[in-house]
C-alpha positions as CSV (number, residue, x, y, z in Angstrom):
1,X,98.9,82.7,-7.3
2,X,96.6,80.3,-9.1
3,X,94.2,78.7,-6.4
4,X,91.4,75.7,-7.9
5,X,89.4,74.5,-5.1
6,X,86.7,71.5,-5.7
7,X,86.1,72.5,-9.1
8,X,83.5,70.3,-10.9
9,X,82.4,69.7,-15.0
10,X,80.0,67.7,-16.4
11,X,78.8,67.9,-19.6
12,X,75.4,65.9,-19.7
13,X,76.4,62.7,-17.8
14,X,80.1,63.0,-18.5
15,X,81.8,64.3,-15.6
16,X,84.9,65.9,-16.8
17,X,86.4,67.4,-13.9
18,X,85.6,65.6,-10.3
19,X,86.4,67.9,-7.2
20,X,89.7,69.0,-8.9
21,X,92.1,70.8,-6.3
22,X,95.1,72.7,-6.7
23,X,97.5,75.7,-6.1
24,X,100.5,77.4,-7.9
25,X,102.4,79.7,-6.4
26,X,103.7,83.1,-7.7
27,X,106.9,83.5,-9.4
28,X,106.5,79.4,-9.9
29,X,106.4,77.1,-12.9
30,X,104.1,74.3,-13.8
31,X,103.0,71.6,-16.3
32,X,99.1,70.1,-16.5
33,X,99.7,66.6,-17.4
34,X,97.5,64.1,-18.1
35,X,96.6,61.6,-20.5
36,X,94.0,62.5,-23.4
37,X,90.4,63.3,-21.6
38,X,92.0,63.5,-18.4
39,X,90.0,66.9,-17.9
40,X,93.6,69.5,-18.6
41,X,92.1,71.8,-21.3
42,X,88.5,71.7,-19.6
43,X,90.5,73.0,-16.0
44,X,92.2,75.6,-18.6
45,X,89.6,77.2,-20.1
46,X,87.3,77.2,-16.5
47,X,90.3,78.6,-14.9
48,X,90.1,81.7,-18.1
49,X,86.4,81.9,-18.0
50,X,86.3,80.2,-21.9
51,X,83.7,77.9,-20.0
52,X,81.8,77.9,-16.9
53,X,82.2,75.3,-14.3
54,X,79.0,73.6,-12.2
55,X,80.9,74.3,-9.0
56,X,83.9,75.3,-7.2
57,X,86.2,78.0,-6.8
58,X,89.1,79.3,-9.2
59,X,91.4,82.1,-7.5
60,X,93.8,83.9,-9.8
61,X,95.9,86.3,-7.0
62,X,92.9,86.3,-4.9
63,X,90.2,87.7,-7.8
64,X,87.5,85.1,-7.9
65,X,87.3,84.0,-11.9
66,X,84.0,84.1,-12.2
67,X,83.7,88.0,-10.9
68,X,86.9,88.9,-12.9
69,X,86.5,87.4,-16.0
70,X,87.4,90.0,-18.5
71,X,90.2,91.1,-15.9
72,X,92.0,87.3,-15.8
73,X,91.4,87.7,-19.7
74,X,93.7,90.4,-19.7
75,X,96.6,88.7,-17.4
76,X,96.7,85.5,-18.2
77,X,97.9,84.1,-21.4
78,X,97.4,80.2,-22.7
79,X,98.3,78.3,-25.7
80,X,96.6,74.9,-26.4
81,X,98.9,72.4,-27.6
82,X,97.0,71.4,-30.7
83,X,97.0,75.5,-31.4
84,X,99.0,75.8,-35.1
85,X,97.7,78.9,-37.1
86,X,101.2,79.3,-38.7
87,X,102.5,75.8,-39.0
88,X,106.0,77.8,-40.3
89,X,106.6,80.1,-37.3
90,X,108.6,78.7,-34.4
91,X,107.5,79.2,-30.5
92,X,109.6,81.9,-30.7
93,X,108.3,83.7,-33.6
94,X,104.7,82.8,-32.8
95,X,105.2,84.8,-29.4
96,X,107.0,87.8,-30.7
97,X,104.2,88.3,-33.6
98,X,101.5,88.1,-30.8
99,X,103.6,90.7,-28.9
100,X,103.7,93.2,-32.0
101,X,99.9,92.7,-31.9
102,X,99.4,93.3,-28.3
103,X,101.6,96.3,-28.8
104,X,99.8,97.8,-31.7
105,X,96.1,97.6,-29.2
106,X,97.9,99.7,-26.6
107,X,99.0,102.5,-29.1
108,X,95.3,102.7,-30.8
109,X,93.9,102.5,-27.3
C-alpha cells in the first residue's frame, strides 16, 4: 500500500505540491495524471526519496520513506515518461534488458 498524507514542496516561492493526499491499495493499479507542472513527477520522486519534501508523510506498506529510503529504493520501480536512453527498444525490450541487469547484481552479490 502506497499512503501520501499532506505532503508539501516548494522550491523557493514556488509551491509545487500543496497538502497532496492519497492512497493506493495493494494488488491495485493507478495512473498520476495531470497536466504539465501539475506537481506528478515531484510526488514521484518524494515518494522514492530522489528528493525531500518540506512536510508530510509518504507510507510505502507502512515503512515511513524517509526512514526507509534505500529499502523503497530497492522495491519500488519508476519510469519517467520523458525517460528514452534506447529510443530503438520497445517497453517490452527496455524492461527485459533492465531485468538481465538486475539479475546479473544478484549473482555478483
Amino acid at each position: 500500500m502506497i499512503k501520501v498524507k499532506n505532503l508539501i514542496k516548494t522550491y523557493g516561492n514556488f509551491t509545487a505540491l500543496d497538502k497532496v493526499n492519497f492512497e493506493v491499495e495493494k494488488s491495485t493499479i493507478h495512473g498520476l495524471l495531470g497536466e504539465n507542472g501539475a506537481g506528478k513527477t515531484t510526488t514521484m520522486r518524494c515518494l522514492l526519496g530522489l528528493t525531500y519534501a518540506d512536510s508530510g508523510e509518504m507510507y510505502i506498506n507502512d515503512d515511513l520513506v524517509a526512514r526507509k529510503n534505500n529499502y523503497i529504493r530497492k522495491k519500488v520501480s519508476y519510469l519517467a515518461g520523458d525517460f528514452r536512453p534506447y529510443e530503438n527498444f520497445t517497453a517490452q525490450n527496455y524492461f527485459k534488458y533492465i531485468l538481465s541487469i538486475e539479475n546479473n547484481i544478484q549473482k555478483n552479490t
